[in-house]
DSSP file (Angstrom, degrees, kcal/mol; ACC not computed):
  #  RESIDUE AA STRUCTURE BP1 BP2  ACC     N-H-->O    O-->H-N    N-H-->O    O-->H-N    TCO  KAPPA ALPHA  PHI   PSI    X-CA   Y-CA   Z-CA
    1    1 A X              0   0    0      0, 0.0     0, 0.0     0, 0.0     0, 0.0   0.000 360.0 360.0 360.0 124.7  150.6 -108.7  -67.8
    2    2 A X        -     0   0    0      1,-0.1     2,-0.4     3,-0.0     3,-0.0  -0.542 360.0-106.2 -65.4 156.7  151.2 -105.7  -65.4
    3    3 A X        -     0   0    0      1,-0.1    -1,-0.1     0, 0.0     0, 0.0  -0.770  31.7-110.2-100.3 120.2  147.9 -104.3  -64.0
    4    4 A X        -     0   0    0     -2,-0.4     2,-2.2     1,-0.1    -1,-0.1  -0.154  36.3-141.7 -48.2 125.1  146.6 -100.5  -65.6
    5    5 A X        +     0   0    0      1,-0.1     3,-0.3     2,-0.0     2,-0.2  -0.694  35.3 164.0 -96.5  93.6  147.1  -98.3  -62.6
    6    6 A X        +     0   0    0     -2,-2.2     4,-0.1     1,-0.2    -1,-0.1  -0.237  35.0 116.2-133.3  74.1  144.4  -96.0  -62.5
    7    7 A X  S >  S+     0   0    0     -2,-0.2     3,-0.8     2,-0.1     4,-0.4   0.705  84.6  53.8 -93.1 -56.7  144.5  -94.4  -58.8
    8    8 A X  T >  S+     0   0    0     -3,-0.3     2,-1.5     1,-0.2     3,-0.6   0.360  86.1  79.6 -61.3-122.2  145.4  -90.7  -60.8
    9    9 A X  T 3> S+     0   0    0      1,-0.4     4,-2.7     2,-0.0     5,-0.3  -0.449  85.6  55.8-119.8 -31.1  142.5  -90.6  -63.3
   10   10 A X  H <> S+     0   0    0     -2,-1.5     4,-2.5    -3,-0.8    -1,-0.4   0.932 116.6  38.2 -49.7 -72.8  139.7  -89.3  -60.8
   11   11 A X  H X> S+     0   0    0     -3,-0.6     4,-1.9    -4,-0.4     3,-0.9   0.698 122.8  43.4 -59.7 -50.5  141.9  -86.4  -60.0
   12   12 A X  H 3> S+     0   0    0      1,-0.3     4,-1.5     2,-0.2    -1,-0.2   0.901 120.2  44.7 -84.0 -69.8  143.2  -86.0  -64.0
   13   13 A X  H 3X S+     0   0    0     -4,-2.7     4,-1.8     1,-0.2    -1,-0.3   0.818 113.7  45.9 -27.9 -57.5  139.6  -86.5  -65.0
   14   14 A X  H <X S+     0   0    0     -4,-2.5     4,-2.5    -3,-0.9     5,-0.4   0.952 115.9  49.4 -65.3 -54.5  138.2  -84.0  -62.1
   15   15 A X  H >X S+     0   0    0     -4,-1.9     4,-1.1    -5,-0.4     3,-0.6   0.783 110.7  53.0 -69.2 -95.6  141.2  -81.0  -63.2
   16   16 A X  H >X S+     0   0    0     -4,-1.5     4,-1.8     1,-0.3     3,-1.2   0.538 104.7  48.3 -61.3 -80.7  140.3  -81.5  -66.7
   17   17 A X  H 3X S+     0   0    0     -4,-1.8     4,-2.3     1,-0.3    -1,-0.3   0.809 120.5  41.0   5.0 -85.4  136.7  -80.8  -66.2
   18   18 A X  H <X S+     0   0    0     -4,-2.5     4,-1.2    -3,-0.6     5,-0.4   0.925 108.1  57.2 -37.2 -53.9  137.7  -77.5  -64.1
   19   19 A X  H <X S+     0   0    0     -3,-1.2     4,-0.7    -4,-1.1    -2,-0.2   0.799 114.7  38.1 -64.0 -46.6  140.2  -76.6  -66.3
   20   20 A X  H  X S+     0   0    0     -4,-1.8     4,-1.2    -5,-0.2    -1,-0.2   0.597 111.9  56.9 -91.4 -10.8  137.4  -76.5  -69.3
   21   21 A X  H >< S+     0   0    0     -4,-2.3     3,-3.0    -5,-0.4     5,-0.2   0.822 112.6  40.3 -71.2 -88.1  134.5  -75.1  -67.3
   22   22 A X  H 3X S+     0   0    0     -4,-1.2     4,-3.2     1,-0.3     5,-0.5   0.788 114.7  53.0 -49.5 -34.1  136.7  -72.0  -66.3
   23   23 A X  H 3X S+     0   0    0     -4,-0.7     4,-1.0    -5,-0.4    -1,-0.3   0.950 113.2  41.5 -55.6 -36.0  138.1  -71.8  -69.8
   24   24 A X  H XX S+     0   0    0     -3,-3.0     3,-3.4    -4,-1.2     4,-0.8   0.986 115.0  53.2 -68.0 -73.2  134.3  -71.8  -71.4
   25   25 A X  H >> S+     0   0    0      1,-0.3     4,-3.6     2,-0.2     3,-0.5   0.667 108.8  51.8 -48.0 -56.7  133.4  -69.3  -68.4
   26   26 A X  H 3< S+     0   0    0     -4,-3.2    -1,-0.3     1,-0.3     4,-0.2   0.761 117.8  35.0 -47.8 -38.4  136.5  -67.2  -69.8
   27   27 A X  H << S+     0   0    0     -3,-3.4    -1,-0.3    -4,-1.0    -2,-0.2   0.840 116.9  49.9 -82.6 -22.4  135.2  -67.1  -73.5
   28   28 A X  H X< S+     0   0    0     -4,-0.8     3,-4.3    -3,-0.5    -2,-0.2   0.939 112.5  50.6-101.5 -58.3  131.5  -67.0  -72.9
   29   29 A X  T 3< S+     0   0    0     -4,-3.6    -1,-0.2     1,-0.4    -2,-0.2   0.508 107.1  52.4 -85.0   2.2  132.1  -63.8  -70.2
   30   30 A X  T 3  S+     0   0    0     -4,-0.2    -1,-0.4    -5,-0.2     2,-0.4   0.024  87.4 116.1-123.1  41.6  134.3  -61.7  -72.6
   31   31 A X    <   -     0   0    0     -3,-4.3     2,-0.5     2,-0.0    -3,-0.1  -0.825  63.1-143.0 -41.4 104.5  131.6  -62.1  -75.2
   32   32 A X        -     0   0    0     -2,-0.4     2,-0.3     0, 0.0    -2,-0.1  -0.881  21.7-165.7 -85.4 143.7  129.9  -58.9  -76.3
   33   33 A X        -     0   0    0     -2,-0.5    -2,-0.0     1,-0.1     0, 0.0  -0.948  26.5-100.5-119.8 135.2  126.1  -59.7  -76.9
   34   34 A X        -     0   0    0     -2,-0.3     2,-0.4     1,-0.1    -1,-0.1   0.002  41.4-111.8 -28.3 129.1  123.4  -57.3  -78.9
   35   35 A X        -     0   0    0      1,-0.1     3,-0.1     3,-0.0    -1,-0.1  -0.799  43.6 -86.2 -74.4 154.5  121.2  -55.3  -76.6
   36   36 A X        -     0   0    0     -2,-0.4     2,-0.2     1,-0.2    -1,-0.1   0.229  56.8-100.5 -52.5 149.3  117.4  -56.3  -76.6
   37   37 A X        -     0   0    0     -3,-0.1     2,-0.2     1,-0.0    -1,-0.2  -0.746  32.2-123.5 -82.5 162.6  115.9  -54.4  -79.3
   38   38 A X        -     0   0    0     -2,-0.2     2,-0.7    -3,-0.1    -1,-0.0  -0.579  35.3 -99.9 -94.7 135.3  114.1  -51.5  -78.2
   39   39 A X        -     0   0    0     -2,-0.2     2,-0.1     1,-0.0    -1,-0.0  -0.572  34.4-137.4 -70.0 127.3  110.1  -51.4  -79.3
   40   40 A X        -     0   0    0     -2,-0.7     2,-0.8     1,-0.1    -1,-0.0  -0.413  13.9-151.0 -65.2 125.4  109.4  -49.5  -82.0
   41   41 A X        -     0   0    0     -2,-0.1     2,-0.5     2,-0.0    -1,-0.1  -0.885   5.2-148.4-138.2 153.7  106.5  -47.2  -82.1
   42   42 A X        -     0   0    0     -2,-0.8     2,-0.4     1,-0.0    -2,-0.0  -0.874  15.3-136.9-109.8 133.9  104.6  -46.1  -84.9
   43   43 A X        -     0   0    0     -2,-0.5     2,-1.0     1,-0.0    -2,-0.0  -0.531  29.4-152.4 -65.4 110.3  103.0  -43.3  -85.4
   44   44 A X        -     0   0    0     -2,-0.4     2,-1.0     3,-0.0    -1,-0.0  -0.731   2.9-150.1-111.4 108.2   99.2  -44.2  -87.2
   45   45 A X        -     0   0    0     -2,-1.0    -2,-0.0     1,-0.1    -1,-0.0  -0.499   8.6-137.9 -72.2  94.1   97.7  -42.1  -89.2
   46   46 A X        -     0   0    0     -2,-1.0     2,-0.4     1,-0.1    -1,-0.1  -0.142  15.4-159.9 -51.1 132.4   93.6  -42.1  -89.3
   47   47 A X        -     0   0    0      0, 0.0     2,-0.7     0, 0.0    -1,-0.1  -0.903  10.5-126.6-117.8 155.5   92.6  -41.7  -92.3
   48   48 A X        -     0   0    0     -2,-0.4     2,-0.1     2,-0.0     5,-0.0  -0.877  21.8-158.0-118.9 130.0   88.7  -40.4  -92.9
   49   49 A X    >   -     0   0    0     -2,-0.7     3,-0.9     4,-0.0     4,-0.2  -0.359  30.8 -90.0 -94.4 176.6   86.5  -42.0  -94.8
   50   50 A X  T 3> S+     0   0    0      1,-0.3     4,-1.2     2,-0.2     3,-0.5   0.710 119.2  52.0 -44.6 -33.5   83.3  -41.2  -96.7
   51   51 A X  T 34 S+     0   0    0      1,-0.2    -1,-0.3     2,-0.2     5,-0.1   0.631 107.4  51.3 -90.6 -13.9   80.9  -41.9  -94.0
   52   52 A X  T <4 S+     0   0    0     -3,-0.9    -1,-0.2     3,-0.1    -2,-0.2   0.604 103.5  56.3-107.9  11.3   82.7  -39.6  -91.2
   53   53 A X  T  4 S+     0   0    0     -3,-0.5    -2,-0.2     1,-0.2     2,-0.2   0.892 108.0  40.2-109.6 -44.7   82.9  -36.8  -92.9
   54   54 A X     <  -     0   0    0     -4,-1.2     2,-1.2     1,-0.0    -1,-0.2  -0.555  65.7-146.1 -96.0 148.4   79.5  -36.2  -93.8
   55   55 A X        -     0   0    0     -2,-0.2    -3,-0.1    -3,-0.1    -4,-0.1  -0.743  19.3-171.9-116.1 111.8   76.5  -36.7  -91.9
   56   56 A X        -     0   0    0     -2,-1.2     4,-0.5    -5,-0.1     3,-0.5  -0.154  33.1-110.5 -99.5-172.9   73.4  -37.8  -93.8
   57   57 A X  S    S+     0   0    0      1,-0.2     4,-0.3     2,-0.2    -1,-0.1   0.185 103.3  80.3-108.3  15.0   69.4  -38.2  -92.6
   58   58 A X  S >> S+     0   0    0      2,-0.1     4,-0.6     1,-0.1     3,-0.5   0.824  93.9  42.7 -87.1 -18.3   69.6  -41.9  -92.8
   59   59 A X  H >> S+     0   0    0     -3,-0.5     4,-2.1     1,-0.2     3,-1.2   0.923  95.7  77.2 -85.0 -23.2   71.3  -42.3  -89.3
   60   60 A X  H 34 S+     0   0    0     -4,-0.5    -1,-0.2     1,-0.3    -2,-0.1   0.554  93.1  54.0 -74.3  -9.2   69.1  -39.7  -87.5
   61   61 A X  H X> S+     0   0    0     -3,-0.5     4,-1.8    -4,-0.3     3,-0.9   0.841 110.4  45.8 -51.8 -52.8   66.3  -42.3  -87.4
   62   62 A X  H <X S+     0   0    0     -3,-1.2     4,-0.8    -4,-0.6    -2,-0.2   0.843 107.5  57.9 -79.6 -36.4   68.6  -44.9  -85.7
   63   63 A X  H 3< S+     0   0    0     -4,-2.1    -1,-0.3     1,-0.2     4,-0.2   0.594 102.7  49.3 -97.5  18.4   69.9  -42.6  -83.3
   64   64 A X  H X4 S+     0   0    0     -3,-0.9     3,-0.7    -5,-0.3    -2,-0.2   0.710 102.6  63.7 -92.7 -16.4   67.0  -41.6  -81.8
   65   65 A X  H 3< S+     0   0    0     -4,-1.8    -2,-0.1     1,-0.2    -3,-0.1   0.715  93.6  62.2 -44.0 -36.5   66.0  -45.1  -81.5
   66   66 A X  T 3<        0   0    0     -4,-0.8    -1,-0.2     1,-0.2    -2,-0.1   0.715 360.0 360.0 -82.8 -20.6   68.9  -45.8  -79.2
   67   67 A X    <         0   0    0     -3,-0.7    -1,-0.2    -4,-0.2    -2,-0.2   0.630 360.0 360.0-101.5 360.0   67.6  -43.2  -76.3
């Protein structure tokens, strides 16, 4: 039985290898990809409640307390 000659296969092996890196390289790098999204910003609207618009005589105890 004749003996498998396999002296070639590094280099066949090594050129394949190459041969499918640059091809992937090829596909990957003429890929358009999204730009990042941008942050958004929102506008927030205060809204006023009962207790800031009017000013009653129950706090005027409590803030004199504080000085």
């Amino acid at each position: 039985m004749p003996q498998l000659d396999t002296s070639t296969w590094f280099t066949t092996v090594i050129s394949s290898m190459i041969t499918l890196f640059i091809l992937f390289q090829l596909k990957i790098s003429t890929q358009s990809f999204p730009a990042p999204p941008s942050p958004k910003t929102f506008l927030t609207q205060k809204t006023k409640t009962p207790w800031e618009l009017k000013w009653t005589k129950i706090y005027l105890p409590l803030l004199s307390l504080q000085q």
